[in-house]
C-alpha positions as CSV (number, residue, x, y, z in Angstrom):
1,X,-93.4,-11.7,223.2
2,X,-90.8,-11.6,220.8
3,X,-93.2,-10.7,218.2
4,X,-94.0,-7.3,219.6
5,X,-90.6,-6.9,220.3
6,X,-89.9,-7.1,216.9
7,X,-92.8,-4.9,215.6
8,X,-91.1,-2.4,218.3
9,X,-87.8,-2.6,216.5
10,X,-89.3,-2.0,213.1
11,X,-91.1,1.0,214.3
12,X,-88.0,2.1,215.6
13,X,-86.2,1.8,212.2
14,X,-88.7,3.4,210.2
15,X,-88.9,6.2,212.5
16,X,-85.6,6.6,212.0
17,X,-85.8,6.6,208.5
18,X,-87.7,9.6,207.9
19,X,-87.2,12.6,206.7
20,X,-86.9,16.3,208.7
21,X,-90.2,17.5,210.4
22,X,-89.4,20.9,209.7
23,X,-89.8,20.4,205.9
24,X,-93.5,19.0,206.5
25,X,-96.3,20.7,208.1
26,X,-99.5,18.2,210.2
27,X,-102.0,18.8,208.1
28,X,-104.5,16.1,210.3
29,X,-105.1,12.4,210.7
30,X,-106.9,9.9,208.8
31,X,-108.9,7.0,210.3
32,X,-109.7,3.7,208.4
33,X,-112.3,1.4,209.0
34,X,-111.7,-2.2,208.1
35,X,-113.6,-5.0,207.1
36,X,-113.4,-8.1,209.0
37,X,-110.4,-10.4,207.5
38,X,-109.4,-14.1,207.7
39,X,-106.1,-14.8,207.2
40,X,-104.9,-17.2,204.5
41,X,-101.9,-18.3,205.6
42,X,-100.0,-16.2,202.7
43,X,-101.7,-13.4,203.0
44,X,-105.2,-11.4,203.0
45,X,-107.1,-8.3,201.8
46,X,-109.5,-5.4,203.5
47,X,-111.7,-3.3,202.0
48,X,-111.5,0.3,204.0
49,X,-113.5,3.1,204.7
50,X,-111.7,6.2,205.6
51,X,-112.1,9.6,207.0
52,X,-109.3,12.6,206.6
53,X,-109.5,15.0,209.3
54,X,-107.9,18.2,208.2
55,X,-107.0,20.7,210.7
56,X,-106.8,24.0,208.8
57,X,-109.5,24.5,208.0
58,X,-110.8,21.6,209.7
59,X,-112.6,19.7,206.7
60,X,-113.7,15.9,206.4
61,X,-112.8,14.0,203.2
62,X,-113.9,10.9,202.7
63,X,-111.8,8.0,200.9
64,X,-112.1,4.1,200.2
65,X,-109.5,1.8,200.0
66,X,-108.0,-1.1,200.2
67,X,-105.3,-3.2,202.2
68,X,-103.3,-6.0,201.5
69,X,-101.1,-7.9,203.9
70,X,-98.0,-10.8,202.4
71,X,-96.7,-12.5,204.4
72,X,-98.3,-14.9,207.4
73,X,-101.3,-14.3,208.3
74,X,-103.3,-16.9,210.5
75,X,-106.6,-16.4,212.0
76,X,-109.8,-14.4,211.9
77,X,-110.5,-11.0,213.0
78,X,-113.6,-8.7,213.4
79,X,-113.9,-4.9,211.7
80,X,-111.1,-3.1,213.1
81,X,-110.0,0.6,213.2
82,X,-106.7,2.5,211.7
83,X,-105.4,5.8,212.2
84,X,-102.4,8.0,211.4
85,X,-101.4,11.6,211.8
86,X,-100.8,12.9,208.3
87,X,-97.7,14.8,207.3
88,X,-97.7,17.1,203.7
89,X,-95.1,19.3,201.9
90,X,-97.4,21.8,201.5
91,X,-100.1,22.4,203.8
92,X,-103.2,23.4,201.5
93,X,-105.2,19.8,200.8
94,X,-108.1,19.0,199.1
95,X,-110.4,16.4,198.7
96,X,-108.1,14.1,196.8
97,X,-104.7,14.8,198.0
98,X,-104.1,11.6,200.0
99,X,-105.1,9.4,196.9
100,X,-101.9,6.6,196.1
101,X,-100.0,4.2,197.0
102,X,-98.4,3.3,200.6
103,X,-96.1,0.2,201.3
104,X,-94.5,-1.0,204.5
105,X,-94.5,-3.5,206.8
106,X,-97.1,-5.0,209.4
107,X,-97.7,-7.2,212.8
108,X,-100.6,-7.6,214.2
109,X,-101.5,-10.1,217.1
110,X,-105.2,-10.8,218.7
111,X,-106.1,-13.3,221.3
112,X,-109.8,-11.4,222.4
113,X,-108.6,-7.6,222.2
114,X,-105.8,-6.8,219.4
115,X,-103.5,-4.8,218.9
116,X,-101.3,-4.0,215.3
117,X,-98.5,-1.1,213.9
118,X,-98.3,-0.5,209.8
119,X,-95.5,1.3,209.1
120,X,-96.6,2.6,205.6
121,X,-94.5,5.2,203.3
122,X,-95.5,6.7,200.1
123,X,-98.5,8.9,198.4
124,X,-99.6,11.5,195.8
125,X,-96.5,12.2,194.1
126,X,-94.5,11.1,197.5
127,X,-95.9,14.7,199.0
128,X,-97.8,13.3,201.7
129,X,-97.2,10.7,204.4
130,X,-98.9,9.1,206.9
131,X,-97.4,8.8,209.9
132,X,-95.2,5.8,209.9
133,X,-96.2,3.6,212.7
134,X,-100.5,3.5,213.0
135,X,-102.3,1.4,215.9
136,X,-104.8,-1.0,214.6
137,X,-107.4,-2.2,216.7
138,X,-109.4,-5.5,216.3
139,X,-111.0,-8.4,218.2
140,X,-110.0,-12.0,217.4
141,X,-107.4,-14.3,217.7
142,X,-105.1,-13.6,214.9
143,X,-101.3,-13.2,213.8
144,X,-100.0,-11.9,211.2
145,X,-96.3,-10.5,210.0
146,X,-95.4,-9.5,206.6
147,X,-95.3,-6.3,204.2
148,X,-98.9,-4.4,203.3
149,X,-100.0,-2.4,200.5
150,X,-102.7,0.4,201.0
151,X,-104.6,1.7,198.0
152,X,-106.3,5.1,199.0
153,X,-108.7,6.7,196.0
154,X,-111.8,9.6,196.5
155,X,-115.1,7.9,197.6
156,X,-116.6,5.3,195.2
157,X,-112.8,4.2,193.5
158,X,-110.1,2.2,194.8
């Protein structure tokens, strides 16, 4: 219990954190899909699959990826799904626009059914943002707190 109270608090704070709405436009959401992953105790990687669902016009670009987690992470779980609403400067995107760099923090618990929140900031050239607090969904029994690192290239890199 007192873990998801503190991945509620650290939602909290990083929504807090961020910058005016009315300088950023919803330009759509992406959707990851993960690899299974067993935790090493220090950490543990993902490979991703992901889908960006633009909403004007509404346009699919497809991107690969990869997340890392530091921190503890004990326990095994299956493929899992990610998804944020995605916020832009600007609202023309292309295909590569999401490429870069995002860094935050994580939790994730799974005893059967799972549940997890990555609070992730960064981007191409800091223009575009995912939402800050995604749902992760996952079966297994699993726990895991620390900060993650998501890689997002075009299809094919990483």
């Amino acid at each position: 219990m007192q873990f998801l109270g503190a991945v509620g608090a650290l939602a909290l704070l990083c929504a807090g954190a961020l910058p005016a709405r009315a300088d950023t436009f919803r330009v759509g959401r992406l959707v990851c899909f993960s690899t299974p992953r067993v935790g090493m105790v220090l950490g543990s990687a993902q490979s991703l699959r992901c889908v960006f669902y633009a909403r004007r016009p509404p346009r699919q670009y497809i991107y690969e990826g990869r997340i890392r987690r530091a921190g503890l992470d004990l326990g095994v779980t299956s493929a899992g799904t990610l998804s944020w609403a995605v916020f832009a400067k600007n609202s023309r995107i292309g295909s590569g626009t999401l490429r870069g760099s995002y860094v935050g923090a994580s939790g994730n618990v799974a005893f059967g059914p799972g549940l997890g929140a990555n609070v992730l900031i960064g981007g191409s050239r800091r223009s575009v943002m995912l939402q800050p607090l995604s749902v992760e969904r996952s079966i297994g029994l699993n726990l895991a707190v620390g900060v993650t690192h998501l890689t997002l290239g075009p299809r094919g890199r990483r």
